[in-house]
C-alpha positions in Angstrom: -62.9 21.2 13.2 -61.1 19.2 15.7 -60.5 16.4 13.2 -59.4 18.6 10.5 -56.7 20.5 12.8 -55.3 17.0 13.8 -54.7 16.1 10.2 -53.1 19.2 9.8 -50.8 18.7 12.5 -49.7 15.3 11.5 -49.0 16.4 7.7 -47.2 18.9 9.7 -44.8 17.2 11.8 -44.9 14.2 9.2 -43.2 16.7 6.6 -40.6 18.2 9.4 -39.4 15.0 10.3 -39.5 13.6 6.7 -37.3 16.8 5.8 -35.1 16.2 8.7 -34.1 13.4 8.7 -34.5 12.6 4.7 -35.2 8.7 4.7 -34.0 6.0 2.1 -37.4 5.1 0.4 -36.5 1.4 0.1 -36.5 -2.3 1.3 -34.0 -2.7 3.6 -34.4 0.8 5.3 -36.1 1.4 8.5 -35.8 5.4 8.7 -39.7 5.7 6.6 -40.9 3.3 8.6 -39.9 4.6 11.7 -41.2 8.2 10.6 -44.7 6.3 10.0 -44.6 4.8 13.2 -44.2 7.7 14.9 -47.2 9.7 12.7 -49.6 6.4 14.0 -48.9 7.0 17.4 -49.8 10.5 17.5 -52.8 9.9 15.6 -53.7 7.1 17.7 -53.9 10.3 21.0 -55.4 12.4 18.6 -58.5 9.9 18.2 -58.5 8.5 21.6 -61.0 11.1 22.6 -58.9 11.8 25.6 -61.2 14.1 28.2 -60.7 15.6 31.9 -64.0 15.4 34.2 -64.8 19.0 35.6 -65.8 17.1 38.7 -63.1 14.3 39.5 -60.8 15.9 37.3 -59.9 12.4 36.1 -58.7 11.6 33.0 -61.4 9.7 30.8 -60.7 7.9 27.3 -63.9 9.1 25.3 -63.3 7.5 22.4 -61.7 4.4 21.2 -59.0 4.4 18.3 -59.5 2.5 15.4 -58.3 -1.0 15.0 -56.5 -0.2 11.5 -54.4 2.2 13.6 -53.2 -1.0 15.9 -52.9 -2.8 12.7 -50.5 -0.5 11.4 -48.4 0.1 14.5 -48.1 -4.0 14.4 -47.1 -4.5 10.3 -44.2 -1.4 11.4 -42.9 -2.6 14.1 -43.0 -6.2 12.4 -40.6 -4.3 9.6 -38.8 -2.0 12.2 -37.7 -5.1 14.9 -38.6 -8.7 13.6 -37.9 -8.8 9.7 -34.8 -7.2 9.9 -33.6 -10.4 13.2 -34.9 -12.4 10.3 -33.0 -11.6 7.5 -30.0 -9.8 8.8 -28.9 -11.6 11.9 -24.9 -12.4 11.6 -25.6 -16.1 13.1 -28.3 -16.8 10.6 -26.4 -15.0 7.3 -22.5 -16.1 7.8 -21.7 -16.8 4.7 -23.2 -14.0 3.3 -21.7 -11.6 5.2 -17.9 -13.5 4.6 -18.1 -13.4 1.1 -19.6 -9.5 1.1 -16.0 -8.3 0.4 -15.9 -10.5 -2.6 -12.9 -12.9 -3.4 -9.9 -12.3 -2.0 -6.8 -13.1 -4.1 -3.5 -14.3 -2.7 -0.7 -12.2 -3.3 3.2 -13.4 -3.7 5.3 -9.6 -2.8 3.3 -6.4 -1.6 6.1 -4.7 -3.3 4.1 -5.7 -6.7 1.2 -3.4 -5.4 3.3 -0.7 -4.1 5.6 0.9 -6.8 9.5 2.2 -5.6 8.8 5.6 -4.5 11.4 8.4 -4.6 11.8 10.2 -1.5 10.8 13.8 -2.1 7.0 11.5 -3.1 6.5 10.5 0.4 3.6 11.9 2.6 5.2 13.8 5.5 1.7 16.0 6.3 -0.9 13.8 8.0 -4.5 14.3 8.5 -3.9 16.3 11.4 -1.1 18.6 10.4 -3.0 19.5 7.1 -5.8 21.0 9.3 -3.0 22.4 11.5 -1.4 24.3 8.2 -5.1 24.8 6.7 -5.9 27.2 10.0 -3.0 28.9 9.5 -3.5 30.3 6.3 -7.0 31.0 7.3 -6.3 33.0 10.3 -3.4 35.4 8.3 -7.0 36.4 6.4 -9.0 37.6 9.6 -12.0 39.1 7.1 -12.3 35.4 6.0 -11.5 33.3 8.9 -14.3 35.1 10.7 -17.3 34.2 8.2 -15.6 30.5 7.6 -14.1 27.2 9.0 -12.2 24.3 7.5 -14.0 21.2 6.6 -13.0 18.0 6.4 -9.6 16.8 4.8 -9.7 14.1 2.0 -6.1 12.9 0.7 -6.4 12.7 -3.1 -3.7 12.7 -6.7 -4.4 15.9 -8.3 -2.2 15.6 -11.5 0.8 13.6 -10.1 0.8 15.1 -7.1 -0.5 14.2 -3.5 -3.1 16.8 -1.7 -4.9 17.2 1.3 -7.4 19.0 0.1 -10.8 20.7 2.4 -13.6 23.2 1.7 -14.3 26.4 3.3 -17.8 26.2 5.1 -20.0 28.4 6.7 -19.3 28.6 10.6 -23.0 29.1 11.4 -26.7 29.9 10.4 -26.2 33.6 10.4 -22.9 33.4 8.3 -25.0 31.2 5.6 -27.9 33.7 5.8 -25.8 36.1 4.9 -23.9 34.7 2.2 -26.3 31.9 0.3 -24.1 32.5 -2.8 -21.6 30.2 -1.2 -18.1 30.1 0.7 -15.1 31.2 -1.0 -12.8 28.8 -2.2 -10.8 25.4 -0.7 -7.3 24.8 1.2 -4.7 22.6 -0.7 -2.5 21.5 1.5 0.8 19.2 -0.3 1.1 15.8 1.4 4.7 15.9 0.7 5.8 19.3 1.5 4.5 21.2 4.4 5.8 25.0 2.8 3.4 24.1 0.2 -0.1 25.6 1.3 -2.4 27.4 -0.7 -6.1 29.4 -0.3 -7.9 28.7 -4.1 -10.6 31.1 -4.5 -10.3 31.6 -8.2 -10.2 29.1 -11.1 -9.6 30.0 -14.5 -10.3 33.8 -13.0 -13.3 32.9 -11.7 -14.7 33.4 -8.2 -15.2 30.2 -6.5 -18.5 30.0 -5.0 -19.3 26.8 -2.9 -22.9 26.7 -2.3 -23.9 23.2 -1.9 -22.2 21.4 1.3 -22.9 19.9 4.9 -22.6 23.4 6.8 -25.7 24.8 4.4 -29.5 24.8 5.4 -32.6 24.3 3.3 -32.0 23.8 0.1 -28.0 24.0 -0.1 -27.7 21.7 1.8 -25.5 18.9 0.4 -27.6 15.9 1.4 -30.8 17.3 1.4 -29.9 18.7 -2.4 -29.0 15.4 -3.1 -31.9 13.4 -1.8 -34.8 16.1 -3.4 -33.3 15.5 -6.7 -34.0 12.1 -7.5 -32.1 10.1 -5.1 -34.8 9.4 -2.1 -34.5 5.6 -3.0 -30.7 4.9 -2.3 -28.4 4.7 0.4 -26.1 8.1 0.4 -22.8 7.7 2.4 -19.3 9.3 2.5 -20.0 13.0 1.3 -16.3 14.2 -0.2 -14.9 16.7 -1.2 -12.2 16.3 -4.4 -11.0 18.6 -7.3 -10.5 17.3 -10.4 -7.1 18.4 -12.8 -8.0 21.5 -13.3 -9.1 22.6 -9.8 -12.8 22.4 -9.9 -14.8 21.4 -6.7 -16.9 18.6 -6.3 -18.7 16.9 -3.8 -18.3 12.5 -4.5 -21.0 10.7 -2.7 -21.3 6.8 -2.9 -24.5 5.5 -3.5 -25.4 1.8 -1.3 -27.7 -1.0 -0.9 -27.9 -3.3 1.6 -27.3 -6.8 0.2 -28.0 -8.7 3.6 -32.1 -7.9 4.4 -31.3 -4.6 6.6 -27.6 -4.6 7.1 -24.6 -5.7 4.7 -24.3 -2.1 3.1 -22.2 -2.2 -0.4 -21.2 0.7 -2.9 -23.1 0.6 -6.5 -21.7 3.8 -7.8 -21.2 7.1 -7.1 -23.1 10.6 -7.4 -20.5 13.7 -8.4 -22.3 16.9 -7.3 -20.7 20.2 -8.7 -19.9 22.1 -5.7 -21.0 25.9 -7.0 -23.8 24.6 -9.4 -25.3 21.7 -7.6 -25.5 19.9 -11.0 -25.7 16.1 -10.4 -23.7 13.0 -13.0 -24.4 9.6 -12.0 -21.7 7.0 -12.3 -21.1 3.2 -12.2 -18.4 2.4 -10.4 -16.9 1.2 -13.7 -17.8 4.4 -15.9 -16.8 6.6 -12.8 -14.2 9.8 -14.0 -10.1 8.8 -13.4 -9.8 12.1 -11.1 -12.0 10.5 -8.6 -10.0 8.2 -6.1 -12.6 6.9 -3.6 -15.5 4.8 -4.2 -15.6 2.3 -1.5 -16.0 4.0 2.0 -13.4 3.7 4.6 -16.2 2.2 7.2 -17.9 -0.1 4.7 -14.4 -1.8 3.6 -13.4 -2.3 7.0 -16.7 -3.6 8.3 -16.2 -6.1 5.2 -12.7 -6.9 5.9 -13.8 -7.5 9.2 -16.9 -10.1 8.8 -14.3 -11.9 6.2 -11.7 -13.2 9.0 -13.9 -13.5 11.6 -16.5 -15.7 10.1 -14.0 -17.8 8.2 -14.7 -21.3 9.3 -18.7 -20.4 10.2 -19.9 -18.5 13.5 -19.9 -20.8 15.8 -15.8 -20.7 16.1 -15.3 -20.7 19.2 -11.9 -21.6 19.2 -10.9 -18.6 16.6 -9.4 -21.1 15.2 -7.6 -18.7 11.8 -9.6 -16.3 12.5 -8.6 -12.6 11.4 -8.9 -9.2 12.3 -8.2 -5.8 10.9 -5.5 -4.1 12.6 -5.1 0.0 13.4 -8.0 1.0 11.0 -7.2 1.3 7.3 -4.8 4.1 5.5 -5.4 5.0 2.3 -1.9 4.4 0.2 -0.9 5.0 -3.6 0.0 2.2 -5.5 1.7 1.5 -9.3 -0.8 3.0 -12.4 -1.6 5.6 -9.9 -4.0 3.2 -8.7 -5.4 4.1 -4.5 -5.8 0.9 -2.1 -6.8 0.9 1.5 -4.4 -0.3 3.5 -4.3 -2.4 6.9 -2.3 -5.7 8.5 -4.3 -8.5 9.8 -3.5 -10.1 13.0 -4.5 -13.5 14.3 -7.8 -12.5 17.3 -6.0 -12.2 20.4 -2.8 -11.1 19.1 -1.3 -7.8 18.8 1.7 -7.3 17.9 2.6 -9.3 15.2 0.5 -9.5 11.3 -0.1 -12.4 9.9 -0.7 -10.5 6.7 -1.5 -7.6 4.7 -4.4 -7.0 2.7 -5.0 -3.9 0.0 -8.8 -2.7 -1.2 -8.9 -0.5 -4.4 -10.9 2.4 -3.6 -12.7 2.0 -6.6 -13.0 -1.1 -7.7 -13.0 -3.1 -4.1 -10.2 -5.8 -5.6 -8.8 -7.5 -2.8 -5.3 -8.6 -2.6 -4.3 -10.4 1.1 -0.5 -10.7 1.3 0.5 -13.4 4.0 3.3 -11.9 5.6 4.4 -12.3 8.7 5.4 -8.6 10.2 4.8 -5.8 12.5 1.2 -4.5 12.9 1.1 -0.2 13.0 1.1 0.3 16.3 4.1 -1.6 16.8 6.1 0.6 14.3 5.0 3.0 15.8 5.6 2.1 19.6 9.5 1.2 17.8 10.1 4.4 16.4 9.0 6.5 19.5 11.4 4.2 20.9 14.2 5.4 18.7 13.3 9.0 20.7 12.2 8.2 23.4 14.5 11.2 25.2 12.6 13.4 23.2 9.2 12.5 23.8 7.7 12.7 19.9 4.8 11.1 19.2 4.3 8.7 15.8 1.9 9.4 12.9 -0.1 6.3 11.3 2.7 5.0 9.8 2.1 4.6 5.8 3.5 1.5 4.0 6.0 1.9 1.3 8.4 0.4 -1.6 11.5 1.5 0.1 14.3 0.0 -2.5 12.6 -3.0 -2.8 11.8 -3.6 0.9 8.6 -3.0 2.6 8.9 -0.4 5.2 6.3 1.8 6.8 7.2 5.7 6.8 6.4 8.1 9.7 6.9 11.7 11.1 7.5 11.9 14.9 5.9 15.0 16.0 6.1 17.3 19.4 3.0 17.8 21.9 2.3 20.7 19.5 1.2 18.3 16.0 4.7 19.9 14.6 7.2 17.4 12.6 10.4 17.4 14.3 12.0 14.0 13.0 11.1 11.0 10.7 10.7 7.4 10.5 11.2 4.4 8.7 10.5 0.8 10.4 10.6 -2.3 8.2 7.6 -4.1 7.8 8.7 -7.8 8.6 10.9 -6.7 11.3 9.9 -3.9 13.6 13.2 -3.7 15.2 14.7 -2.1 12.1 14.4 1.4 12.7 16.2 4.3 10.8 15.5 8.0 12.1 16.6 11.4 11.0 16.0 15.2 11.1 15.5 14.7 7.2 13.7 12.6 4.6 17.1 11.7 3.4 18.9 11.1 6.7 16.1 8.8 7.6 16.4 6.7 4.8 20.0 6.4 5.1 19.8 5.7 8.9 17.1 3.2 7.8 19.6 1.3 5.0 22.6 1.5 7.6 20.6 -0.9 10.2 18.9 -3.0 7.4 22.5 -3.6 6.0 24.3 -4.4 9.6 21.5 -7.1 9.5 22.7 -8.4 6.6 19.8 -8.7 5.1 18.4 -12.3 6.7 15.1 -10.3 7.2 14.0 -11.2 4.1 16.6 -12.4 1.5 13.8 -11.8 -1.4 13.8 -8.3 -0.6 17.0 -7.2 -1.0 17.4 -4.6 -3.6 20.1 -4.4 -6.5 23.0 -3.2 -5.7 25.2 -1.6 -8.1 29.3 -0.5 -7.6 30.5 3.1 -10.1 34.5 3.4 -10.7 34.9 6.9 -12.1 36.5 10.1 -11.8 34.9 13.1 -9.5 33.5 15.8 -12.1 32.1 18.3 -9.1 31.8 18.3 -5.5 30.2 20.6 -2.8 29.3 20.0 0.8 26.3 21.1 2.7 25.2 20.9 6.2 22.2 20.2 7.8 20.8 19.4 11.2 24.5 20.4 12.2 25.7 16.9 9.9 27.7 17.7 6.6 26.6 15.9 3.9 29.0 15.4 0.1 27.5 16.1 -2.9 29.2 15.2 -5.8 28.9 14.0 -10.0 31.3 11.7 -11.5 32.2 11.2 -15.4 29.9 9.3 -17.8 27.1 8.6 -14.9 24.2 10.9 -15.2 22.7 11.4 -11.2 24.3 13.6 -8.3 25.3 11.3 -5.3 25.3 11.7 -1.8 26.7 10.6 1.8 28.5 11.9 4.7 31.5 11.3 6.3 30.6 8.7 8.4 30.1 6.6 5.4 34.0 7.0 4.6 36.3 9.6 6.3 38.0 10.2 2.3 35.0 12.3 1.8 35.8 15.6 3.2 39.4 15.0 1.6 37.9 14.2 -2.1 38.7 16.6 -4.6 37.8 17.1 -8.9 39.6 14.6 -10.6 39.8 12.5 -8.5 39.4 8.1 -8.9 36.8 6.5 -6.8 34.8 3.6 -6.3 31.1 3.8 -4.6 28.4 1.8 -4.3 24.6 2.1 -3.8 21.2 0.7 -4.0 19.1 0.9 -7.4 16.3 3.7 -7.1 14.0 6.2 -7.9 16.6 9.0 -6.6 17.6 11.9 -8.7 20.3 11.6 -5.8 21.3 8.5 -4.6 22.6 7.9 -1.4 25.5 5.6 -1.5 26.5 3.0 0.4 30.1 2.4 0.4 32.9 4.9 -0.7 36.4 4.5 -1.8 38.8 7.2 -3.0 41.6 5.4 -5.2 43.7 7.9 -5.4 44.3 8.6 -1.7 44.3 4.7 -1.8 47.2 4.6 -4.2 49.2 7.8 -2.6 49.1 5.9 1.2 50.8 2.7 -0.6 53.4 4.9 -2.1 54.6 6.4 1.4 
């Protein structure tokens, strides 16, 4: 009887901890193992025959276990401890573990990756701001905020349009109990306009239902749904949450092995969970649906990028000697075909300040591109632009690199103690001491072409954008002010986009009326209105000559 109630208890505990902690199935992962381990010890008590003497009330070891139980615990903790040294040690596998990312091209301009971008497309809303905004909308529905929190953000294109995008999850085990139909709905949050915040809880009139995700138990759980249904013999990692086009949820999960004996994890493909039916579509990562924008894992890339630099001439490089190493973390940036890289600069080890380079990752596809640029790393642009403010005391976002007329320039908001935007950013990638601020988008960017200009350009004389001069005659024209700065708004004949500037790009502004001659020039863009450069009223030109 006592035999048969010690089996029990190890199929017992064996299933909680195999339900638990739901191991990978497979060479190269310790977590079965581990749970077997820990099953052979207990059995290993259970038939010691441990006994207590009535008389000495020592304890005595009755019985002895059985040698296949030693055997055992030795073959585990040979694959637990010395296989994995064996086959996975960095000093041992170098190579393998530099050429994990895969080949690394050489790229000539990092503006050929990242399209011009007009400015109403840049992310203003971070991470943080987006969970900021997401709250907000929660707490003006008190019924809902109270059975619900926000997950976890994921940036992704839905359409043509930018989104921070995050479930609504259940805030406890009583909460799920009570509702194991599912949460209702998701929080869309714009990346580039912070008015532009919205609670989805019906699609196509449809109740949304979110049934399968992290916050569940039992069954609805996400990975546990996952695992149970045919995927107990692959590495599961990076559990997100993305709409596709028309707004349905979905959880995308990346499937890994590990390509180095225990370690050197790399994506094979994805798993694309329906978030209300729990119905599972395996993908390769070549077949996988154009909605989806991340394949590769953040951690995974930058563990790659990593190993790359640092083991490029070997491991025993003591002297660094071109060694590389990722900078601030990696951003995840938009590029031309809609296409989404990871982001980061490179800097030589033991530097910090200055990149030696710049490499983008596609998310899905893991092309590298490494762009040897000489520049400022992210926390330098940052450090500049809170420089710029310093009076003020804002604090600088990750910055996010973009095509900025042709030059490379990382965009930021500066933000009060309280995660608010207050002012914006724009620091040029090859020389952190060109700065351009502003209480707008569209001050910034004009702050930011001022300074590049009164540099005349020597930053980098490839970079320069096109310039182009307009002589016409004023059709309309209309002021407006913001932040307390007047800003001219005006059309002229035979040239189809509105231009802009204030007076202190030419004083013959606020004096410009309809009909009038003028000559401006400006840079060559992606603006509906374009900011101009120079301004020159002919007519007031011609009437000072006359007196």
């Amino acid at each position: 009887m006592k035999k048969i109630l010690s089996i029990l208890a190890l199929i017992v505990l064996g299933f909680v901890l195999f339900y638990i902690n739901l191991p990978v199935i497979n060479y190269g992962f310790t977590g079965f193992a581990f749970i077997l381990l820990v099953l052979v010890l207990v059995a290993i008590v259970f038939s010691a025959g441990i006994t207590v003497s009535d008389k000495t009330k020592q304890i005595k070891l009755a019985a002895l276990p059985s040698k296949y139980l030693y055997i055992m615990v030795a073959i585990l903790l040979a694959y637990c401890i010395i296989l994995p040294l064996a086959t996975s040690t960095k000093m041992l596998r170098t190579e393998s573990y530099q050429k994990l990312i895969g080949e690394v091209k050489n790229g000539q301009k990092i503006t050929n990756h990242i399209a011009p971008i007009s400015i109403d497309k840049i992310r203003v809303v971070d991470e943080k701001l987006a969970y900021l905004l997401g709250e907000k909308i929660l707490g003006s529905q008190p019924a809902l905020g109270s059975q619900v929190e926000l997950g976890d953000f994921c940036i992704q294109k839905v359409g043509s349009e930018l989104y921070w995008v995050a479930p609504l999850l259940h805030s406890g085990f009583l909460k799920w109990f009570n509702n194991q139909d599912g949460t209702d709905g998701y929080v869309m949050v714009s990346a580039t306009n912070e008015r532009d915040v919205k609670l989805v809880q019906h699609i196509g009139g449809k109740p949304i239902k979110i049934k399968y995700q992290p916050g569940a138990y039992f069954g609805s759980e996400l990975h546990r749904h996952t695992y149970f249904n045919g995927n107990a013999t692959v590495g599961l990692t990076d559990f997100s949450f993305e709409i596709d086009d028309d707004g349905n949820p979905f959880w995308v999960i990346t499937k890994y092995a590990k390509k180095i004996g225990f370690s050197g994890k790399d994506a094979t493909g994805i798993i694309v969970v329906d978030a209300q039916s729990g119905a599972m579509t395996e993908y390769s990562i070549a077949k996988t649906p154009a909605w989806v924008d991340r394949i590769q894992p953040l951690d995974i890339i930058e563990d790659q990028l990593n190993d790359w630099g640092e083991y490029v001439h070997g491991y025993w490089n003591f002297s660094n000697a071109d060694k590389l190493q990722t900078t601030e973390g990696l951003t995840l940036v938009y590029g031309k075909d809609n296409k989404s890289y990871w982001y980061t600069g490179l800097t030589s080890v033991g530097k910090d300040e200055s990149a030696v380079g710049f490499v983008l990752v596609d998310t899905r596809t893991k092309e590298a591109t490494f762009y040897k640029q000489s520049g400022a790393t992210e926390y330098a642009a940052q450090s500049s632009a809170e420089g710029k403010v310093q009076e003020k005391g804002y604090k600088a976002s990750l910055p996010i690199p973009y095509n900025i007329n042709n030059i490379p320039a990382y965009v930021m908001t500066l933000k009060d103690d309280g995660g608010l935007v207050k002012m914006f950013a724009m620091v040029d990638i090859s020389d952190y001491t060109i700065v351009g601020v502003g209480n707008t988008m569209r001050e910034t960017l004009t702050a930011f072409k001022n300074v590049y200009n009164m540099a005349d350009n020597k930053i980098n004389p490839n970079s320069v954008s096109n310039k182009k001069t307009v002589k016409s005659i004023v059709t309309r024209i209309q002021n407006d002010v913001k932040n307390g700065n007047s800003f001219y708004y005006f059309k002229v004949k035979d040239y189809p986009n509105i231009f802009v500037g204030s007076s202190q790009i030419s004083s013959q502004l606020p004096v410009t009326i309809i009909g009038d001659s003028i000559s401006v020039s400006f840079d060559l863009d992606l603006e509906e209105v374009i900011d101009i450069s120079t301004f020159e009223n002919i007519n007031l030109k011609g009437s000072m000559k006359g007196k």
